[in-house]
N, C-alpha and C positions, 0 to 999 in steps of 0.2 A: 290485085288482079281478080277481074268478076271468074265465076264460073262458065265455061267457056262451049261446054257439049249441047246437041243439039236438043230441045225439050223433051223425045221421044227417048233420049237416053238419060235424061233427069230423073232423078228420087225424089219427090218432098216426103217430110216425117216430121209429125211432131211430135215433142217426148218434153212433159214437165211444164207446158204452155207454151213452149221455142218451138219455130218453127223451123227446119233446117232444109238446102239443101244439097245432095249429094251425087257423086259422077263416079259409076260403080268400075268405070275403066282406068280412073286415074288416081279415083281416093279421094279426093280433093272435097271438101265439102266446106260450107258459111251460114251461118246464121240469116232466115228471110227477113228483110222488114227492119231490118239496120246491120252497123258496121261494126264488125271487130276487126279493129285494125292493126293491134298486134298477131291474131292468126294471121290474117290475110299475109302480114308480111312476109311470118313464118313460112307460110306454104312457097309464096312466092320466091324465095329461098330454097327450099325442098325441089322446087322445080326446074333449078338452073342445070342444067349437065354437072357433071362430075370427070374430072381426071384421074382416072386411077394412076397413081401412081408406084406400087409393086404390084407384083404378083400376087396370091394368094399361097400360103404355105402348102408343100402337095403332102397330100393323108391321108386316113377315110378314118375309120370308126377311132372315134376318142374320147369316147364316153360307155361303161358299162354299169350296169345294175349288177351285185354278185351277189349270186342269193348264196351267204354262209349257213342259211340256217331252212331245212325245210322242216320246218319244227316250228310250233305255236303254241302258246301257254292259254290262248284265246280260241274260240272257236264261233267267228264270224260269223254269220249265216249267208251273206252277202257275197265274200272274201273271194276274189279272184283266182286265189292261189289254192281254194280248197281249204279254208282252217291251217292253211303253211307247208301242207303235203304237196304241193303240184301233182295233184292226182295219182299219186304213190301209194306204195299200199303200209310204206314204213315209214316210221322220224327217222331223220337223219342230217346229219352237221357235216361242211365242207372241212375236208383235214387240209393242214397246213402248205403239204405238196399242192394240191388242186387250185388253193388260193394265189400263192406265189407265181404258180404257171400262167394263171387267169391274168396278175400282172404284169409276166413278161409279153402274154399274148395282146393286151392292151398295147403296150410302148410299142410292139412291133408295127400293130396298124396304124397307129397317128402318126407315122413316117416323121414329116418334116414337121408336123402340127407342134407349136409351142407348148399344149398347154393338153393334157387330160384328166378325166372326172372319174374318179369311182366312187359309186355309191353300193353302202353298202344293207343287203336286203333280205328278207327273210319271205315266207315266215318271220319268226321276230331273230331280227338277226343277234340282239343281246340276250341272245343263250348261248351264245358262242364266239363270247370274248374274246379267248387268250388269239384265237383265229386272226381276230380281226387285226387283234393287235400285229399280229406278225405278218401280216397281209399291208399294213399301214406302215411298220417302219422299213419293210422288203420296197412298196412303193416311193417312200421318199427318200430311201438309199441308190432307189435306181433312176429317180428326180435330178438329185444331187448329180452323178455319174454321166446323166446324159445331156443334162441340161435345159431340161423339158421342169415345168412347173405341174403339181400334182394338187388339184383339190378332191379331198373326200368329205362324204355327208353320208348321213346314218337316218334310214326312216322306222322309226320303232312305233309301236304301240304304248309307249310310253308309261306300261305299268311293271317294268322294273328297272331299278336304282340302285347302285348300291355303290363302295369307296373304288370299288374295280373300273366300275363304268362309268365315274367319275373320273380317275384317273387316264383313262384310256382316251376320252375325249378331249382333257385340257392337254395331253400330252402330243395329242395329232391334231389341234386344233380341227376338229370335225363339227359341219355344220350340222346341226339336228331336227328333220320333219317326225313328228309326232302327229298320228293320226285320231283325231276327237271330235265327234259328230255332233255336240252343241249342248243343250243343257243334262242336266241329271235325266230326266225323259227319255228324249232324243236321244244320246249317248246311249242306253242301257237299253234300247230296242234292239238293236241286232250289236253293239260292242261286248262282249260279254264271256268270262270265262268258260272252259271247260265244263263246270259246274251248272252250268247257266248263269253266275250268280253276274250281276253289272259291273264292267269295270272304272263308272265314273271315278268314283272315289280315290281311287288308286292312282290315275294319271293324274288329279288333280293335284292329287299331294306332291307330285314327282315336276309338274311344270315349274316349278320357283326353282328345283332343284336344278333341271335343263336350263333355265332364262339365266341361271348365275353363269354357268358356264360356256353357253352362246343366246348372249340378249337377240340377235334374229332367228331363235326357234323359230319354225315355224308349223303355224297348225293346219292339217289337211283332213276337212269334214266329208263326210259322204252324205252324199243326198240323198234322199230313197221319195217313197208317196208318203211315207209316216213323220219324216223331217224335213219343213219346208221355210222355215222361220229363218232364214237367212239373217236378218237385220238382227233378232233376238240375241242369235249364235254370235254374232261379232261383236256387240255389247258385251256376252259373258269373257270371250277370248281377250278380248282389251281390257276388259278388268283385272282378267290372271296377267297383266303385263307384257302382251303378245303384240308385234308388232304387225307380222308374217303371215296371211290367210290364203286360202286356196280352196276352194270350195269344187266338188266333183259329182257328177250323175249316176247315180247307176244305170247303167243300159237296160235298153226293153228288152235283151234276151232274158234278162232277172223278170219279166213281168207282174209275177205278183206281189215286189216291192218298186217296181220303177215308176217313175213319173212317165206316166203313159195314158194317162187322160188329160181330155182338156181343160177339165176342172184344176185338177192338180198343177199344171202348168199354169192355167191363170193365177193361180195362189202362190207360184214360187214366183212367177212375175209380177206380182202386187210385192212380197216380199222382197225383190232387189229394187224397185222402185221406192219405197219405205228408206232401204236401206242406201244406195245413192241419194236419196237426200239429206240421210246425215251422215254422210261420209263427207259430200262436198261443205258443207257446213264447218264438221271438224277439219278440213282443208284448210278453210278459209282463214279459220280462227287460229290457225298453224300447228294445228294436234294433227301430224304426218304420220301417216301408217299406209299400210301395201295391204290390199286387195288385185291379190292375182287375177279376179276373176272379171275386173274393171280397168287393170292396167294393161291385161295382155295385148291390145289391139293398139293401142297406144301410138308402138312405132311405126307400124304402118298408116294410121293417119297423120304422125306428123311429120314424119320422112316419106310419106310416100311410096312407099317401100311395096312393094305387093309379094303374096306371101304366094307359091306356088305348091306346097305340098305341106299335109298337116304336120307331121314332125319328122327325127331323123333317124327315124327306125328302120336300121338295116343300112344306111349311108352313114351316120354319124354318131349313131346308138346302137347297142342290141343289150341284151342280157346272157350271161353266164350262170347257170345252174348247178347244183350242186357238185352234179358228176363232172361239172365242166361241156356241158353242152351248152353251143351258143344258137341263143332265138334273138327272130325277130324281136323280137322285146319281150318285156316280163310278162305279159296278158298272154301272149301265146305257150309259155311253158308247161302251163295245165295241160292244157290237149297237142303239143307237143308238133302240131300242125305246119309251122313254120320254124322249124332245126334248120339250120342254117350252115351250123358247121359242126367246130368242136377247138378246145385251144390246145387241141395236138396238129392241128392245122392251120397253117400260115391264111389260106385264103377261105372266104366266106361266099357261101351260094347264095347270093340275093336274087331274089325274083328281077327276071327282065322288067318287067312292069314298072318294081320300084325305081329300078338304074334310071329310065331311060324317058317315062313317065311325066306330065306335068298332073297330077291328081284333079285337079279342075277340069280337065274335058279326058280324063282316062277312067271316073269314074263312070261304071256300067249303070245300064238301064234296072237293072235288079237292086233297087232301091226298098231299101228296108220300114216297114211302116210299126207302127203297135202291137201291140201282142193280138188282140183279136182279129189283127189281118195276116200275121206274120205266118202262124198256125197253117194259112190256105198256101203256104208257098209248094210250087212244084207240081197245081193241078195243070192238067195237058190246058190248053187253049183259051188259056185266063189273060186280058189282057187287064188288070183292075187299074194301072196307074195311066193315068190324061192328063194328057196335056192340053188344060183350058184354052177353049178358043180351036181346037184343031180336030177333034173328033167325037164321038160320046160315048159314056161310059157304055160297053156294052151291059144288058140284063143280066143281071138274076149274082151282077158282082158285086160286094161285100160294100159297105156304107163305109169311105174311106175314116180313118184311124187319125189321120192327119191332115190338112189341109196346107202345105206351102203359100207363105206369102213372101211380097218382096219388102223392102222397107215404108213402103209408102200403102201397106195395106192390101197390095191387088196379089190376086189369088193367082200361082202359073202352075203349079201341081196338086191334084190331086193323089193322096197315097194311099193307094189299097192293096197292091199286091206286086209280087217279082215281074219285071215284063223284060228280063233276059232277051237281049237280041233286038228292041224296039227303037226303030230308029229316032234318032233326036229325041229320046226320054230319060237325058241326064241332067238330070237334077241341080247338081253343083253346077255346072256349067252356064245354065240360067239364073241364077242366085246372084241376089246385091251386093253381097260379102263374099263371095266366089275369091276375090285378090286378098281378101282379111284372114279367112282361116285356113283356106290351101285346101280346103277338100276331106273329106271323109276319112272316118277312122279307121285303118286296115282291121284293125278288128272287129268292130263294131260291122265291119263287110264280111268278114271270113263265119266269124260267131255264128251270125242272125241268118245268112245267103251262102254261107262256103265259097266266097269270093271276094279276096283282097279289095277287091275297088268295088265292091257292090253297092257301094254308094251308103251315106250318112242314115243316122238313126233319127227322126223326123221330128222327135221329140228335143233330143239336143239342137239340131238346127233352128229350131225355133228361140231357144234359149241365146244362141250363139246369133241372133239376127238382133235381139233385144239389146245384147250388152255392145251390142259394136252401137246402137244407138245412144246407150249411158256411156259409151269411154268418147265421143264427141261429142254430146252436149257438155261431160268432166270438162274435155279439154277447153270447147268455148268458155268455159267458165274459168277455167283456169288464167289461159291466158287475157282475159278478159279482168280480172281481179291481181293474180299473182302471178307472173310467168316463172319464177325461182323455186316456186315448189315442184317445178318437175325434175330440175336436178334432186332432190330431196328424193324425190318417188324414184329416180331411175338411180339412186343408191341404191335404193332397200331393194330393187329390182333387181340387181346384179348379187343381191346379195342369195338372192331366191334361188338364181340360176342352178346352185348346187345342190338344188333338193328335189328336181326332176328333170326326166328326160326332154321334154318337149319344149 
């Protein structure tokens, strides 16, 4: 089946010398200038109606983060959670009571839901073991009991090990993310003790230790302006035996480590192009590994599938704190900003917005740009953000930070400043990937704008328009060469599932 939309809703792109193209309302995209005719069939497939046949289980939240430990042996510079304090003024470890309740308050909300996830989180949650331990066999005595299936996974920093914490994961089968930002270098720029001194060393010795115990560890790199070597970093991780990658940004509210120029950005998008080329490669030649950051879009190009909301924070996820206070998720516990509840209480105060919300046209016009625009937000009668083609910028506004484009090159925003209240200046809502990644990060809106839906970080969006290009040329190539390595990759992909929320 050709592609079917009318030219003025067509993408063309080319990525790698292919040229594609793509129908930003339906998904559906083909290679220009010849035939794949195993996608084609595929999609054509994807596109018949569906019978649903049950219901869906009734539930809500069935998955938590439980930070046992606001305590860190590491002292980040980066770290979301403050160096493991969530903005506290003491250390402090979840006691046994607070744990156990946090799991009855879990089982309560995933009502009918089959299945839920605790992960469990810190600060570095392996300085407080024996916790976990008794939080782990409480959770799968009340698995057992109810008839509900329980997975947990453990994100550590990965530089301590010992016969305890060994024991405790081969005994609770827990999945384990380890967080390692890429070489001796890279890693030692902002991973680093207490001391200052770098932690390579120490997680390196401890990964064989992790991989025996659960061969899909997986590794979760941070990305900053100082580490951009993508392709480098996945060479070193696949050599320690790593099948599991996941690469992340720091946001522009970090400015003077984020990728928030457009030099920097061109260099991390020269390095996943590097690196898409020999990922697909080793595809081919049947060396299967998972790259999170090239599979995530996956199911919605090949199902079709359109994603309406970036993840399930506050519907399907939240985090639990030390004290037992439940957030929207673990990025808001620092500033405390979105408390949601508490698991002395049955039900949870989700923002109207999220309940009711499609994040694609609920984000606001107060769209977040780079740090040297971000600074001017809240002067009175600034309107800095345009929309090309419809008006001009007015004088003496800031030389935008970022420029929007769609897949095909053409420019529809410019981004310089908040324009709160400006009709038709949402962002996501004109966006070609608008159905692929659901819409802006509520935090990345509340952080940078003091508003949930203020719309995406201008820098990540860029990143996130690039890889929806590299996960359908993968796939052209895929099915075009091997269609069976996608069961292969949507193993290691479910196997991911348990090492974050989204």
């Amino acid at each position: 089946m050709a592609l079917t939309m009318q030219p003025v809703d067509l993408r063309e792109f080319t990525y790698q010398g292919q040229q594609y193209a793509y129908e930003p309302n339906t998904l559906r995209f083909a290679p220009v200038g010849r035939t794949n005719e195993r996608l084609t069939r595929h999609l054509d497939e994807a596109e018949r109606p569906r019978t649903i046949l049950k219901e869906l289980p009734k539930g809500g939240i069935s998955f938590i983060t439980l930070n046992v430990a606001h305590d860190c042996n590491m002292a980040c510079p980066y770290c979301f959670a403050k160096q493991g304090l969530y903005g506290g003024k003491e250390r402090k470890l979840m006691d046994v009571e607070a744990a156990r309740k946090s799991v009855d308050w879990l089982f309560q909300q995933a009502g009918e839901k089959p299945e839920v996830y605790l992960r469990f989180l810190g600060g570095e949650p392996l300085m407080n073991v024996p916790v976990i331990r008794q939080a782990a066999e409480y959770a799968e005595d009340k698995a057992n009991r109810s008839g509900k299936r329980v997975y947990m996974s453990i994100n550590t920093n990965g530089t301590l090990f010992n016969r305890e914490i060994e024991q405790l994961l081969k005994d609770h089968r827990m999945t384990v993310s380890i967080s390692m930002d890429g070489t001796r270098a890279a890693h030692n720029t902002f991973r680093i003790f207490r001391n200052g001194r770098g932690t390579y060393d120490a997680v390196v010795r401890n990964i064989e230790k992790f991989l025996d115990i659960d061969p899909h560890t997986m590794i979760n790199a941070t990305l900053t302006a100082s580490n951009l070597d993508v392709d480098e970093y996945a060479e070193l991780f696949r050599s320690l035996g790593v099948k599991l990658i996941r690469y992340a940004l720091v946001g522009t509210a970090v400015p003077e480590i984020a990728v928030a120029k457009e030099q920097k950005l061109a260099q991390l998008i020269a390095a996943y192009d590097r690196l898409a080329e020999a990922y697909r490669d080793q595809l081919l030649r049947g060396d299967v590994w998972y790259l999170a950051d090239f599979y995530k879009y996956f199911g919605n190009f090949r199902n079709l599938e359109k994603r309406h909301n970036r993840c399930g924070a506050g519907t399907a996820y939240v985090n639990v704190d030390v004290d037992g206070n439940v957030n929207l998720c673990h990025r808001f516990t620092t500033d405390g900003t979105q408390r949601i509840g508490s698991i002395d209480r049955t039900t949870v105060d989700v923002p109207l917005g999220i309940r009711r919300r499609e994040q694609g046209d609920a984000t606001s016009a107060s769209v977040p740009s780079g740090p040297e625009v971000s600074k001017l937000t809240g002067q009175p009668g600034v309107r800095a953000l345009q929309l090309l083609g419809e008006s001009e910028r007015p004088k003496g506004t800031a030389v935008p930070a970022h420029l929007h484009k769609q897949l095909d090159g053409t420019p529809f925003f410019e981004q310089t400043e908040s324009t709160a209240g400006v009709k038709n200046a949402n962002v996501c809502a004109r966006c070609d990937i608008r159905y692929v990644c659901g819409g802006s990060c509520f935090h990345d809106g509340e952080i940078l704008y003091g508003d949930l839906f203020g719309g995406p970080d201008g820098f990540k969006c860029e990143i996130d328009r690039h890889l929806a290009k590299i996960s359908m040329w993968l796939l052209d190539t895929i099915f075009e060469h091997d269609p069976s390595l996608l069961g292969r990759l949507d193993d290691l992909h479910l196997r991911s599932q348990q090492h974050h929320a989204e």
